[in-house]
C-alpha positions in Angstrom: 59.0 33.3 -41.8 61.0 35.1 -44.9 61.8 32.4 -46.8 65.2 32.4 -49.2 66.9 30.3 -51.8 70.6 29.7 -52.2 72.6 27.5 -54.9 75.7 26.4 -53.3 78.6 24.2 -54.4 79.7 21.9 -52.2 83.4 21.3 -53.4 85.2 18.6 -55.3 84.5 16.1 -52.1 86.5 16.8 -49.0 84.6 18.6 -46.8 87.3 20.5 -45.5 86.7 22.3 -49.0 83.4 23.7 -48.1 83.3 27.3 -47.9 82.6 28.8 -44.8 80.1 30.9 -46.3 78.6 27.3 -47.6 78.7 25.5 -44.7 76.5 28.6 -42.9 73.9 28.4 -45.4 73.5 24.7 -45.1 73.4 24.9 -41.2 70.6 27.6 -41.4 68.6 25.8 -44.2 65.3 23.8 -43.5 65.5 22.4 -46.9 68.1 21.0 -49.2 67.1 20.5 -52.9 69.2 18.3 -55.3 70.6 15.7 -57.1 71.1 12.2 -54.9 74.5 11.8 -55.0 74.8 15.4 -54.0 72.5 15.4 -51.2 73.6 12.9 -49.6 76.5 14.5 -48.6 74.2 17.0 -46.2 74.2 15.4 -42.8 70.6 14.9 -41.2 69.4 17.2 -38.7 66.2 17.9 -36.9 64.7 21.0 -38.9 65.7 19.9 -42.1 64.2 18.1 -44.9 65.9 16.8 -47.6 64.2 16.5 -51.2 67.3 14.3 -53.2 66.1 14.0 -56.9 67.5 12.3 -60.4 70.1 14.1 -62.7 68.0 14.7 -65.5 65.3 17.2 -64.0 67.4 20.4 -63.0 64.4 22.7 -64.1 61.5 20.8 -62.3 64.6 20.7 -59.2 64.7 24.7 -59.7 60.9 24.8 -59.5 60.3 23.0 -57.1 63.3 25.0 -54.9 61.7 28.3 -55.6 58.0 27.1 -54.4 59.4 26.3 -51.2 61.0 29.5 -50.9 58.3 31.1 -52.0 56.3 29.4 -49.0 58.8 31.0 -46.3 61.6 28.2 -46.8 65.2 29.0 -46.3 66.3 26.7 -49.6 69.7 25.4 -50.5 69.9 23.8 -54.0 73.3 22.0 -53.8 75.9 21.3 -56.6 78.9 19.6 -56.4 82.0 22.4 -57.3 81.0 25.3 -58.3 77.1 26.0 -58.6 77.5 28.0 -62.0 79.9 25.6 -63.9 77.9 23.0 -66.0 75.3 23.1 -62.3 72.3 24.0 -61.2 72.6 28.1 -61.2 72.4 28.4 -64.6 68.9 26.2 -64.4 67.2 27.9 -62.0 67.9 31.5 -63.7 66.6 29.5 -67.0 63.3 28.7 -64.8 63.4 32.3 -63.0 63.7 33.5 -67.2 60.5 35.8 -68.4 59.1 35.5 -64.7 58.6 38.4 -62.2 61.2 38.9 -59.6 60.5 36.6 -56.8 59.7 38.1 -53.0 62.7 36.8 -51.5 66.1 37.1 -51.4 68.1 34.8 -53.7 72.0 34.2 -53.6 74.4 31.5 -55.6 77.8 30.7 -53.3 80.8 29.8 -55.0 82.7 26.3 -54.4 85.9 25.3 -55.3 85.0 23.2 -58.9 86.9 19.8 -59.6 88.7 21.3 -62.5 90.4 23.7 -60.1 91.1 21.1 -57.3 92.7 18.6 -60.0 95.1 21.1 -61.1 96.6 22.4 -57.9 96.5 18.1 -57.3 98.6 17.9 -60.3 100.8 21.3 -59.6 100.0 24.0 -62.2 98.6 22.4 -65.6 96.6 25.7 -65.6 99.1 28.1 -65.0 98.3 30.2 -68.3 95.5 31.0 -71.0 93.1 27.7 -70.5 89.3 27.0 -70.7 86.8 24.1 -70.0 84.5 21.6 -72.3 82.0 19.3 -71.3 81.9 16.3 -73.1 78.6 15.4 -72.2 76.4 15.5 -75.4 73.0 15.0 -73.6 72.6 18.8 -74.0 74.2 19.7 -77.4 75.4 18.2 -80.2 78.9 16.2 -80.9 79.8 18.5 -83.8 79.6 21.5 -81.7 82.3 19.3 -78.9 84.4 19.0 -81.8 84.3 22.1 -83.4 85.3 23.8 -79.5 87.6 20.7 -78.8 89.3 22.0 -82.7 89.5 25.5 -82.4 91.0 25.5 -78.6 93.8 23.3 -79.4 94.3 25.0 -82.5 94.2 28.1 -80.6 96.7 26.2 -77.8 94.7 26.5 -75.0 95.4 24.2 -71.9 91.6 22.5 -71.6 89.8 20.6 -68.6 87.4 18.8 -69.9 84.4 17.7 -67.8 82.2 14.7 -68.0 84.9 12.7 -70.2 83.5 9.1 -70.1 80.3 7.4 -69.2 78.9 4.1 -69.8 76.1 5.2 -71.2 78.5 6.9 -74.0 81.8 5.5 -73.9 82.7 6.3 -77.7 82.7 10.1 -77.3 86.0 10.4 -75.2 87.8 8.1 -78.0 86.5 10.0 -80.7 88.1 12.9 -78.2 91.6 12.0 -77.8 91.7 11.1 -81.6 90.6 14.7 -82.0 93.6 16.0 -80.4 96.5 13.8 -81.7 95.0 15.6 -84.6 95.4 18.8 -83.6 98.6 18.7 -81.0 100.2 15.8 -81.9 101.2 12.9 -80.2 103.4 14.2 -77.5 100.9 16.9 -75.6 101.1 16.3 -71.8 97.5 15.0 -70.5 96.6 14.2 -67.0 93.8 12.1 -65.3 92.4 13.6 -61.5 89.8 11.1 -60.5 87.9 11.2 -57.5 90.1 14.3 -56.6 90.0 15.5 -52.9 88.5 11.7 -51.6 90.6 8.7 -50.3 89.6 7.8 -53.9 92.2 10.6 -55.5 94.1 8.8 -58.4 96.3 11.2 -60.9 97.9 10.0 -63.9 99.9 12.1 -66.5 100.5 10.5 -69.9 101.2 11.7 -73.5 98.4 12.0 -75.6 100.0 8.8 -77.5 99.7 6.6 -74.0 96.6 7.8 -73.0 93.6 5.5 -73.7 89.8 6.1 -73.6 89.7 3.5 -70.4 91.5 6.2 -68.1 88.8 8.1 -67.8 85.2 8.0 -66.5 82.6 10.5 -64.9 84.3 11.2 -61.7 87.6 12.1 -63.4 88.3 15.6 -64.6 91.0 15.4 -67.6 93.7 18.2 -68.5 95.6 18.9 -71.4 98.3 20.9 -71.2 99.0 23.5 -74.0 102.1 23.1 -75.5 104.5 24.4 -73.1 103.2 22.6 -70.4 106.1 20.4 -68.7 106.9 18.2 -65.8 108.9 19.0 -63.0 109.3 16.3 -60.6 106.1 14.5 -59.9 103.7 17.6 -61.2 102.8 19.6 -64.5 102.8 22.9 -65.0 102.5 25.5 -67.8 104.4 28.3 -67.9 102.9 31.7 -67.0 104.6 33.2 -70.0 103.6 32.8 -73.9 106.8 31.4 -75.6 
C-alpha cells in the first residue's frame, strides 16, 4: 500500500465548515494523528486508528505522522482552522527540515481558521489592511508580543489576536489591552467571538475602555478594529477604503 500524509484543518467547529476536500481525506485515512481535543472530533470507523496526543509535542506528533506514512499509511494530522496558522504544518516541515524528501506524497488542506469565521460572525471587522498575533508566549518571548502588538496599532492595522487568555497565563491579555489604550486610545472598537460556529457562539463588541481581561479565554478569538472600524446595526465593519 502507498502510504501518504495530509495536514488538514478541520474548521472553527461546525462541521458543516469542513471542506469537502477535508472531509475526503478523512474518510480515506486509516490513521488520524493529533492533538486530543482535535481528534476527537473524527468519528470512529472500522479501518481507522486514531493516535490523540497532548498540545505540547507537535514535533514528536509530526514524527510519529511521517513514520506511519512512511510504513504505507494514508495519514491525516488534523488542526483545528487552518493547518498553517499557529498549527501543525509549520511543525511537521520543521521536522521534514535538513531531511531527504520522503517517498510519498504529502499535501496540507486549507480550513476555514477561527479568525476568519469570527469576523464574517461579527460582519466585516476585517474588511481592510489587518493581520494576526498570538498571545501565547510558550514559544517566544513577551517583549517580542509587545513590540508586534506596538508597531501594528501604530501602523493602524485591524488585529485578531489568537490565544488571548489562559489560566495558566492570565496576566498577558491585561498587560495586552493596556498596550493598546496606549497606542489607540480608549475608544477603538474590539470584539469578543468565543466558541464561534458551536451552540457555544457568544460575540461581544466593546470599546477598548469597557473591555476587561475576563472577556476573553482560549476559545475566544479577539478583534480590534483599526480606526475606522464602525458599527452598523448589530455588526462591525471597517471600511474597505483608507481615510
Amino acid at each position: 500500500m502507498t502510504g501518504w500524509l495530509a495536514v488538514a484543518g478541520l474548521g472553527p467547529g461546525a462541521e458543516a465548515l469542513i471542506t469537502p476536500e477535508v472531509q475526503a481525506a478523512l474518510d480515506t485515512a486509516t490513521d488520524i494523528v493529533g492533538y486530543i481535543l482535535y481528534v476527537a472530533r473524527i468519528a470512529p470507523r472500522p479501518g481507522l486508528t486514531l493516535h490523540p496526543s497532548d498540545n505540547r509535542v507537535e514535533l514528536e506528533r509530526a514524527r510519529a505522522a511521517l513514520a506511519l506514512a512512511a510504513a504505507g499509511r494514508r495519514v491525516v494530522i488534523v488542526s483545528s482552522g487552518d493547518p498553517g496558522v499557529f498549527a501543525m504544518a509549520s511543525a511537521l516541515f520543521e521536522a521534514l527540515d535538513g531531511a531527504p524528501a520522503p517517498g510519498f506524497d504529502i499535501r496540507i488542506l486549507p480550513g476555514i481558521t477561527a479568525m476568519l469565521a469570527a469576523a464574517a460572525a461579527l460582519g466585516a471587522p476585517l474588511g481592510h489592511d489587518f493581520c494576526a498575533i498570538n498571545l501565547s508566549d510558550n514559544l517566544k518571548p513577551w517583549a517580542l508580543i509587545e513590540r508586534r502588538l506596538r508597531l501594528a496599532a501604530q501602523a493602524d492595522f485591524a488585529i485578531a489576536f489568537y490565544n488571548p487568555r489562559s489560566k495558566s497565563r492570565p496576566e498577558g491579555f491585561a498587560r495586552a489591552l493596556d498596550i493598546l489604550r496606549e497606542e489607540c486610545g480608549p475608544d477603538r472598537l474590539i470584539s469578543f467571538a468565543r466558541a464561534v460556529s458551536t451552540p457555544d457562539q457568544a460575540l461581544a463588541t466593546v470599546t477598548l475602555a469597557e473591555a476587561r481581561p475576563d472577556m476573553a479565554d482560549m476559545r475566544t478569538v479577539v478583534i480590534l478594529g483599526n480606526s475606522a472600524t464602525r458599527r452598523a446595526g448589530p455588526w462591525v465593519y471597517t471600511p474597505r477604503s483608507a481615510a
